[in-house]
Biopython code that builds the backbone (N, CA, C, O; Angstrom):
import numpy as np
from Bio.PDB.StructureBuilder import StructureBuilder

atoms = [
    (1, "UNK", "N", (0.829, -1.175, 0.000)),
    (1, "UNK", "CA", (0.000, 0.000, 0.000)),
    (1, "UNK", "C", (0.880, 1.248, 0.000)),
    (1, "UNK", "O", (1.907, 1.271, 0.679)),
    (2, "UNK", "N", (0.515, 2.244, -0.717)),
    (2, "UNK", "CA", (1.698, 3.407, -0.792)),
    (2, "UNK", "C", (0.863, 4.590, 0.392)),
    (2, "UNK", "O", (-0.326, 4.853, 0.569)),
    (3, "UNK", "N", (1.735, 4.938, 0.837)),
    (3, "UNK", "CA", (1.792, 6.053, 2.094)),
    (3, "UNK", "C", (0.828, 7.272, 1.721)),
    (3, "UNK", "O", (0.803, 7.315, 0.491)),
    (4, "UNK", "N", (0.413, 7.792, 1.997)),
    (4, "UNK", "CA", (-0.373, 9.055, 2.164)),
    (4, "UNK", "C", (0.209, 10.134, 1.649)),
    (4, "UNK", "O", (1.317, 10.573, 1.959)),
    (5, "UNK", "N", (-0.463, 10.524, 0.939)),
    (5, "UNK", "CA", (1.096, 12.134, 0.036)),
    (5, "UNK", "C", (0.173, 13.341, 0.178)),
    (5, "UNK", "O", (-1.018, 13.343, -0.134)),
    (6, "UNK", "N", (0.780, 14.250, 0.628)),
    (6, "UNK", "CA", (0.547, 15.806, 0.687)),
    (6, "UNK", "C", (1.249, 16.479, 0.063)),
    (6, "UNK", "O", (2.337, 16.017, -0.283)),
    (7, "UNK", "N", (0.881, 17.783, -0.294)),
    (7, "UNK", "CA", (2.020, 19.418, -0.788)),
    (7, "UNK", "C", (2.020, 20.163, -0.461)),
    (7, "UNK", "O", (1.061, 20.917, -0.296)),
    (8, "UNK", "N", (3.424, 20.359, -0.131)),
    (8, "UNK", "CA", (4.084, 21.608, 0.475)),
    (8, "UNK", "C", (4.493, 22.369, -0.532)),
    (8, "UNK", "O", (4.497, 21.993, -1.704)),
    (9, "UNK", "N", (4.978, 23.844, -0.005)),
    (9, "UNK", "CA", (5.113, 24.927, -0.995)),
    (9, "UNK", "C", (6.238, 25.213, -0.281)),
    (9, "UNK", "O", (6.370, 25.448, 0.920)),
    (10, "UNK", "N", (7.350, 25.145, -1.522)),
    (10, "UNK", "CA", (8.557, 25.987, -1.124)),
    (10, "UNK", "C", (8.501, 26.855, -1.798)),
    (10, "UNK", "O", (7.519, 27.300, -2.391)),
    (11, "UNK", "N", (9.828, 27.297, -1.790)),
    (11, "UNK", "CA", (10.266, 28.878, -2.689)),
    (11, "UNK", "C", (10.972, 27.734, -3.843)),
    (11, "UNK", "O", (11.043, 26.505, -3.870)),
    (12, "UNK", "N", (11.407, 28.765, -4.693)),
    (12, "UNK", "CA", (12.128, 28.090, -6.033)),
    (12, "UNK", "C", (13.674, 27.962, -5.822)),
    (12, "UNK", "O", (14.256, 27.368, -6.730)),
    (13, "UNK", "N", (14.194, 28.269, -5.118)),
    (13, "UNK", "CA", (15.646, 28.010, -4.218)),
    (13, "UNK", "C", (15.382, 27.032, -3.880)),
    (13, "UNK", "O", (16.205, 26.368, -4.510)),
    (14, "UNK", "N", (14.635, 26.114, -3.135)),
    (14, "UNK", "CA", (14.737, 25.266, -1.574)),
    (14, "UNK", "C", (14.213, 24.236, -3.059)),
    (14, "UNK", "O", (14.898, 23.250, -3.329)),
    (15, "UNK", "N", (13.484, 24.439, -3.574)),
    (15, "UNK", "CA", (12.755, 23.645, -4.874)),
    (15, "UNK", "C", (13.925, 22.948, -5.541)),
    (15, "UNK", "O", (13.923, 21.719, -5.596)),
    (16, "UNK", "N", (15.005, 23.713, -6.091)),
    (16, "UNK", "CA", (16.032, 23.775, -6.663)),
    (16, "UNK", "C", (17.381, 23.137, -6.040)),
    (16, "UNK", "O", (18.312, 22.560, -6.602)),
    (17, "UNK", "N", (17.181, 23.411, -4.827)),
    (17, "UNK", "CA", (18.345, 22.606, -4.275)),
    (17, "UNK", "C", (17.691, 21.014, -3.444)),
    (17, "UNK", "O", (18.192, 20.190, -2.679)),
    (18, "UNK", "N", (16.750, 21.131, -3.901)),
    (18, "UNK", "CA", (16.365, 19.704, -3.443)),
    (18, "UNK", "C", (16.036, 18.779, -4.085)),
    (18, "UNK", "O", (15.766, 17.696, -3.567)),
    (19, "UNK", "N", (15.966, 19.091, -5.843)),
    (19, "UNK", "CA", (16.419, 18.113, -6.872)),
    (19, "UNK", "C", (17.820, 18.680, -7.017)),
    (19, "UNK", "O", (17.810, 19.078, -8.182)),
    (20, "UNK", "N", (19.008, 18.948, -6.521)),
    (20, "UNK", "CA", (20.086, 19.026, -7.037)),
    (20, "UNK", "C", (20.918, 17.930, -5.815)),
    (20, "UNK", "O", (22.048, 17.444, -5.877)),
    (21, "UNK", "N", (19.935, 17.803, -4.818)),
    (21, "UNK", "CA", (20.746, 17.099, -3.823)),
    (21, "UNK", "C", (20.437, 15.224, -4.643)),
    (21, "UNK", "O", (21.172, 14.302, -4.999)),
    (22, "UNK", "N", (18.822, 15.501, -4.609)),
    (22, "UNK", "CA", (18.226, 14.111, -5.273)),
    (22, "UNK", "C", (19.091, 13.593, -6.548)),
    (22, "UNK", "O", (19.532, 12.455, -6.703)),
    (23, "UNK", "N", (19.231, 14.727, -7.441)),
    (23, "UNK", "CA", (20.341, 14.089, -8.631)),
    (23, "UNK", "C", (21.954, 13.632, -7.982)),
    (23, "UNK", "O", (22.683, 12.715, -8.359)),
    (24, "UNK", "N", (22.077, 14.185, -7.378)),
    (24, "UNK", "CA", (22.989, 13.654, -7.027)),
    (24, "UNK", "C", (23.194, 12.406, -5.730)),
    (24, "UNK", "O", (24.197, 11.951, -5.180)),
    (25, "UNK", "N", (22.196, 12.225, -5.626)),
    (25, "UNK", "CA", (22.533, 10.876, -4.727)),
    (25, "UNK", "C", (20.855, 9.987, -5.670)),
    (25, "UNK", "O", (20.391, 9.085, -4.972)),
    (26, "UNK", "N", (20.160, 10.191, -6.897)),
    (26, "UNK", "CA", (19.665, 9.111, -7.019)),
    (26, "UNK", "C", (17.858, 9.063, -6.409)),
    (26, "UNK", "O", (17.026, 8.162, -6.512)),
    (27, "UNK", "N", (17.773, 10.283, -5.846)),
    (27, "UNK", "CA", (16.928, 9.947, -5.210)),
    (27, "UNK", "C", (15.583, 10.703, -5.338)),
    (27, "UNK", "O", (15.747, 11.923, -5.301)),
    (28, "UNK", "N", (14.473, 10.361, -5.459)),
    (28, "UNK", "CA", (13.388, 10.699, -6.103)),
    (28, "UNK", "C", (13.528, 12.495, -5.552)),
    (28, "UNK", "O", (14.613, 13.028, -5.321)),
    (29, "UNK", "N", (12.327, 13.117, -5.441)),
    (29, "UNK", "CA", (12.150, 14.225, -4.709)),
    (29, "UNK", "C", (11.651, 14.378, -3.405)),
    (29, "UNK", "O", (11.938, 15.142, -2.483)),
    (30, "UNK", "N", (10.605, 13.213, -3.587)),
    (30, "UNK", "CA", (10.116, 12.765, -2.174)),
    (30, "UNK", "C", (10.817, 12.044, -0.883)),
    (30, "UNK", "O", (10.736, 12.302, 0.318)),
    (31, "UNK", "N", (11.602, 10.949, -1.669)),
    (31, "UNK", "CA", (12.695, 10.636, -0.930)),
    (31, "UNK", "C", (13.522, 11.387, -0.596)),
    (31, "UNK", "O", (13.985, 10.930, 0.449)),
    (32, "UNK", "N", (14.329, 12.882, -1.012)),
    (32, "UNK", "CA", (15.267, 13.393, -1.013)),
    (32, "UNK", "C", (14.558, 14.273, 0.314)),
    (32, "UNK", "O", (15.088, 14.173, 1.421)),
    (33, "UNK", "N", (13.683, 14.887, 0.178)),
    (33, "UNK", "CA", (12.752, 15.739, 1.129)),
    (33, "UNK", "C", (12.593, 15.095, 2.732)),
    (33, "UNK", "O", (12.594, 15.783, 3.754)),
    (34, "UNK", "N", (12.466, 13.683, 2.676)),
    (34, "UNK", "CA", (12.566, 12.909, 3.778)),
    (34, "UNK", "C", (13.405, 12.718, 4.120)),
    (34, "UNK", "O", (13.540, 12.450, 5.314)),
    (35, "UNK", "N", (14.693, 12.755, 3.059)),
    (35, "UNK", "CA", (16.203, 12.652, 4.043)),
    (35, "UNK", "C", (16.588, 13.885, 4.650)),
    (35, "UNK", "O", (17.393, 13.999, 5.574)),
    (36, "UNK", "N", (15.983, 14.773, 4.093)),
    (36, "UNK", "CA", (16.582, 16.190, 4.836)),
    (36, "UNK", "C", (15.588, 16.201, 6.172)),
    (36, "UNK", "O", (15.931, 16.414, 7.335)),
    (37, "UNK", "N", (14.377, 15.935, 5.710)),
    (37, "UNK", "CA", (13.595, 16.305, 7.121)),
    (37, "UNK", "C", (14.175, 15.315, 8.474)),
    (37, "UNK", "O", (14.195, 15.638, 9.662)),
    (38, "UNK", "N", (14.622, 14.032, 7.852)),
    (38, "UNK", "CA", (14.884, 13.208, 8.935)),
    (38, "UNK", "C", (16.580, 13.886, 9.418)),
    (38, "UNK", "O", (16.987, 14.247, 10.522)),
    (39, "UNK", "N", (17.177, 13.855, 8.256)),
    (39, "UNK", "CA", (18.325, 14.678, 8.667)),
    (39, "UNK", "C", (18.344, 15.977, 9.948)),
    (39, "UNK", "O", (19.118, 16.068, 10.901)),
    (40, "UNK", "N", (17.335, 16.786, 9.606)),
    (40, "UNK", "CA", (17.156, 18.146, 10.438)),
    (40, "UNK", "C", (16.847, 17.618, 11.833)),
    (40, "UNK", "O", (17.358, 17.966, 12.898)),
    (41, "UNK", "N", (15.700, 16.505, 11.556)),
    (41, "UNK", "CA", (15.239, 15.777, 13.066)),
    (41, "UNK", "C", (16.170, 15.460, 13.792)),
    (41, "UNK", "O", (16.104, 15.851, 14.958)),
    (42, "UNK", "N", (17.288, 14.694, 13.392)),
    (42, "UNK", "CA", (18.192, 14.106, 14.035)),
    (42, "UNK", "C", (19.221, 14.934, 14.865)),
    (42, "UNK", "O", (19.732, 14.749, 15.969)),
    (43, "UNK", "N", (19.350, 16.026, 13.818)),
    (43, "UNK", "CA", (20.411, 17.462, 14.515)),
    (43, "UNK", "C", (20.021, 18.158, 15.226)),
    (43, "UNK", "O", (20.793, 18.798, 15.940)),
    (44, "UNK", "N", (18.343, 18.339, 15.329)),
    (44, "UNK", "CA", (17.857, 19.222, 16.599)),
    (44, "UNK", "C", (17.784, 18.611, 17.632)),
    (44, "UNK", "O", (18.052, 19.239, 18.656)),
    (45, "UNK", "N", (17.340, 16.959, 17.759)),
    (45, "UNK", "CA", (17.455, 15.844, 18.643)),
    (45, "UNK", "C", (18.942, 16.045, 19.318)),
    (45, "UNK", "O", (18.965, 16.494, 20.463)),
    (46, "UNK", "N", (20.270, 15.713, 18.620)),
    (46, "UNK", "CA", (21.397, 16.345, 19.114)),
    (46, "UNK", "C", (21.302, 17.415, 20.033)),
    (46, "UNK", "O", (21.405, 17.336, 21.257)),
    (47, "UNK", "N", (21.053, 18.651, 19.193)),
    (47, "UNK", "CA", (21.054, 19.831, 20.137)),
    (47, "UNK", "C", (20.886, 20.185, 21.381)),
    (47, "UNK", "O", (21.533, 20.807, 22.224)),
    (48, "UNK", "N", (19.115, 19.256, 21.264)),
    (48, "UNK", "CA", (18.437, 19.019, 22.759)),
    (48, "UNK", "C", (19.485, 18.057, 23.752)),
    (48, "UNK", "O", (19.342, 18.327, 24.945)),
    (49, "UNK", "N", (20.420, 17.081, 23.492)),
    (49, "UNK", "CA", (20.790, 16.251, 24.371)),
    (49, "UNK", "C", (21.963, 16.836, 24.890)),
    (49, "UNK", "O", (22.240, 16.688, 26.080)),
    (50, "UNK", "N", (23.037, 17.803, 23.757)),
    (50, "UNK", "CA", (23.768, 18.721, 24.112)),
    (50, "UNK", "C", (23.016, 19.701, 25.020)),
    (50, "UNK", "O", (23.598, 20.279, 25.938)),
    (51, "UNK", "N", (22.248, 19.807, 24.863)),
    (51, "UNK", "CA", (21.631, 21.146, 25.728)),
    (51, "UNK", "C", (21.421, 20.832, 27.242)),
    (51, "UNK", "O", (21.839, 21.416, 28.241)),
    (52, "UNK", "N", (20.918, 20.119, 27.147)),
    (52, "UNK", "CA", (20.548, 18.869, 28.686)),
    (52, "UNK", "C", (21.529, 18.429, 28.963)),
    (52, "UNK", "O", (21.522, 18.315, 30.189)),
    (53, "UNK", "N", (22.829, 17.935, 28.395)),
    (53, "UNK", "CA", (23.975, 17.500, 29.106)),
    (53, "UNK", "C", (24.719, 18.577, 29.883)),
    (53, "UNK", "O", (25.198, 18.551, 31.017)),
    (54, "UNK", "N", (24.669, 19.822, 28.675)),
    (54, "UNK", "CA", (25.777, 20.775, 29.669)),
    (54, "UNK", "C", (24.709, 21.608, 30.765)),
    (54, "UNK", "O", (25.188, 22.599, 31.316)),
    (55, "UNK", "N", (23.478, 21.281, 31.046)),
    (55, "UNK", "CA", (22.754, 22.092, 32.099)),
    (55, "UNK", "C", (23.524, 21.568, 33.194)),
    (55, "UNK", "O", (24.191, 22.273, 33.951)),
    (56, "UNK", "N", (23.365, 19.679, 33.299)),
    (56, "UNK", "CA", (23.709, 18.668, 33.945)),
    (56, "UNK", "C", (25.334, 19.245, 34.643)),
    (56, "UNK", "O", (25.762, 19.257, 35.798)),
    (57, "UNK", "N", (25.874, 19.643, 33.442)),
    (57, "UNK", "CA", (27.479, 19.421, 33.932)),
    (57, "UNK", "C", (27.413, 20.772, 34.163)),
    (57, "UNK", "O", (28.581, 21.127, 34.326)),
    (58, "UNK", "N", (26.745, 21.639, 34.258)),
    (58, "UNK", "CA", (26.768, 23.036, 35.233)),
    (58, "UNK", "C", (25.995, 22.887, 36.823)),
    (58, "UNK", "O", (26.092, 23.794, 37.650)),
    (59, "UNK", "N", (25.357, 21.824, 37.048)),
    (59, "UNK", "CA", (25.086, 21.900, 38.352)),
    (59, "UNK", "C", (26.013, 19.966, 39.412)),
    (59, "UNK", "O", (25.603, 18.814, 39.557)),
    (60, "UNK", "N", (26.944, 20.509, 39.717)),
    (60, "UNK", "CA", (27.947, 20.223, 40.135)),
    (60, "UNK", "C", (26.893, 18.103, 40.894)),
    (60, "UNK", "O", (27.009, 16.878, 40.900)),
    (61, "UNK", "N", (26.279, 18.941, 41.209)),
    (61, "UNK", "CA", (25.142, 17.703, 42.737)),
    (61, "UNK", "C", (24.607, 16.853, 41.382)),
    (61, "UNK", "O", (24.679, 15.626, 41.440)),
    (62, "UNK", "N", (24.086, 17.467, 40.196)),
    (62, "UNK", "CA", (22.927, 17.154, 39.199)),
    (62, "UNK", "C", (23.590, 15.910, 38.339)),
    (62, "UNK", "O", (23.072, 14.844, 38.005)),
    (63, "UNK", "N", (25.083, 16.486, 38.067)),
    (63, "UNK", "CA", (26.468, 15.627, 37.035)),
    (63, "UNK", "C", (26.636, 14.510, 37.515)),
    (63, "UNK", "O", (26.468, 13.421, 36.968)),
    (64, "UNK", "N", (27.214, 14.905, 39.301)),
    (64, "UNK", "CA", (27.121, 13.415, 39.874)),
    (64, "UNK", "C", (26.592, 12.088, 39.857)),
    (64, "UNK", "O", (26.953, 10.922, 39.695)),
    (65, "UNK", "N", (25.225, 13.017, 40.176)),
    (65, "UNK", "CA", (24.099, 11.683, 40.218)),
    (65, "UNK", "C", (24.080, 11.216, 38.459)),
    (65, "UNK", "O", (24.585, 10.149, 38.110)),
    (66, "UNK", "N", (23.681, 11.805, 37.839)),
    (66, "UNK", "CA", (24.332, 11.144, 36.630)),
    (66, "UNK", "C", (25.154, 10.404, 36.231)),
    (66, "UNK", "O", (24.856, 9.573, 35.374)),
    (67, "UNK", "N", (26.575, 10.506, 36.801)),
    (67, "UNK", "CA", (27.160, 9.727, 36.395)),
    (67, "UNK", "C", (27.354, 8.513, 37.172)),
    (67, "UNK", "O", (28.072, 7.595, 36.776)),
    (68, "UNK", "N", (26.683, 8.497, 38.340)),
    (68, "UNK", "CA", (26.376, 7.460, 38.901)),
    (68, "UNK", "C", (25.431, 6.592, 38.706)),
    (68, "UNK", "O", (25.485, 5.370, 38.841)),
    (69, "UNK", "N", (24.540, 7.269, 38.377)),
    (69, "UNK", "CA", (23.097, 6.483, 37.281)),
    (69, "UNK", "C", (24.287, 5.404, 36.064)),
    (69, "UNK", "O", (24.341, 4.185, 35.904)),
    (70, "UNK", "N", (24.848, 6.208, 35.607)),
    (70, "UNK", "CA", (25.360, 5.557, 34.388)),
    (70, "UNK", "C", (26.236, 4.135, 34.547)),
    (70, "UNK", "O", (26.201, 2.999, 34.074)),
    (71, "UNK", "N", (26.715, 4.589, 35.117)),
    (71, "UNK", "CA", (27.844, 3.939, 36.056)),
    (71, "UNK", "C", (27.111, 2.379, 36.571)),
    (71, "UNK", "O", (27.553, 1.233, 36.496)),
    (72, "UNK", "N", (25.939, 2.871, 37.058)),
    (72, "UNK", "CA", (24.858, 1.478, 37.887)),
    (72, "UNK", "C", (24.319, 0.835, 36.627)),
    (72, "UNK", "O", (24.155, -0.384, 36.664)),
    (73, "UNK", "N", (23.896, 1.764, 35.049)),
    (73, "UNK", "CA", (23.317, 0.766, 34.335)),
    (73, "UNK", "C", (23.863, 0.021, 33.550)),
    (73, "UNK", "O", (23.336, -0.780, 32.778)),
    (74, "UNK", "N", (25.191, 0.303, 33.748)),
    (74, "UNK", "CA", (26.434, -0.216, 32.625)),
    (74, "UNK", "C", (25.838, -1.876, 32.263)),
    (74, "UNK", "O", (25.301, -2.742, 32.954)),
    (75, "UNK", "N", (26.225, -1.793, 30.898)),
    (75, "UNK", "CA", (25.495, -3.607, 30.930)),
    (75, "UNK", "C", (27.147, -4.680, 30.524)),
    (75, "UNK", "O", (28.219, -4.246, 30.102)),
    (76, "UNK", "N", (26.837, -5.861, 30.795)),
    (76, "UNK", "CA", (28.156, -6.331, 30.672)),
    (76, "UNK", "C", (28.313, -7.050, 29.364)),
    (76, "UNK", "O", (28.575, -8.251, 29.302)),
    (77, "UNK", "N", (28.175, -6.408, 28.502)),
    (77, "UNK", "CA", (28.133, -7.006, 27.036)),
    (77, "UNK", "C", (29.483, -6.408, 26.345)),
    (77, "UNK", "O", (29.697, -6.508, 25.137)),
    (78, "UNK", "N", (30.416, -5.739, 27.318)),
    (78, "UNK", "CA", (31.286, -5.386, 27.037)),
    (78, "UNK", "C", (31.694, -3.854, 25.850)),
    (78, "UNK", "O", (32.718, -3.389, 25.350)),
    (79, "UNK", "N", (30.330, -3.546, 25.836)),
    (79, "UNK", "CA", (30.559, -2.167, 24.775)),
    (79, "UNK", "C", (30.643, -1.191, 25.692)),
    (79, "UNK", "O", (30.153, -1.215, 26.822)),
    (80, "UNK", "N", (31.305, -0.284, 25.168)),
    (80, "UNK", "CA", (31.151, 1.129, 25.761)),
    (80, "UNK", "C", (30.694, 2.259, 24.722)),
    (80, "UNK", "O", (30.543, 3.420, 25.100)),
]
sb = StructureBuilder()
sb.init_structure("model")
sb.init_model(0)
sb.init_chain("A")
sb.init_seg("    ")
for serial, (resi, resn, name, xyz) in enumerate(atoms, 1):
    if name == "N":
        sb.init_residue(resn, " ", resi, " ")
    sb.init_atom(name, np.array(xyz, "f"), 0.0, 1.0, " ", f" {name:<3s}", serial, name[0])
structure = sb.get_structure()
């Protein structure tokens, strides 16, 4: 069954560089649009965990317990 499709309106720039990314890796327009959106998702996701880590490592009591949390869930499968 094929997915549900909507349209969005870009400008003719964002239009333009998003079949220039698709030609060059192959990839439809729709597909290309989903790699950027998932792309963007992933880097603001980052941001937020950077953001929350260094609150953490500015309150001295907050870091601790953290890294003691971490420390307790370590699993022994040998990865770090």
């Amino acid at each position: 069954m094929t997915a549900a499709t909507t349209t969005i309106r870009v400008d003719r720039q964002t239009h333009h560089r998003l079949l220039e990314l698709g030609a060059a890796t192959g990839l439809s327009l729709m597909d290309t649009a989903r790699a950027a959106t998932d792309a963007l998702y992933r880097q603001r996701f980052a941001e937020r965990v950077t953001t929350e880590l260094d609150a953490l490592r500015a309150d001295d009591t907050a870091w601790t317990a953290y890294l003691a949390d971490a420390d307790a869930t370590q699993l022994s499968d040998g990865l770090t």
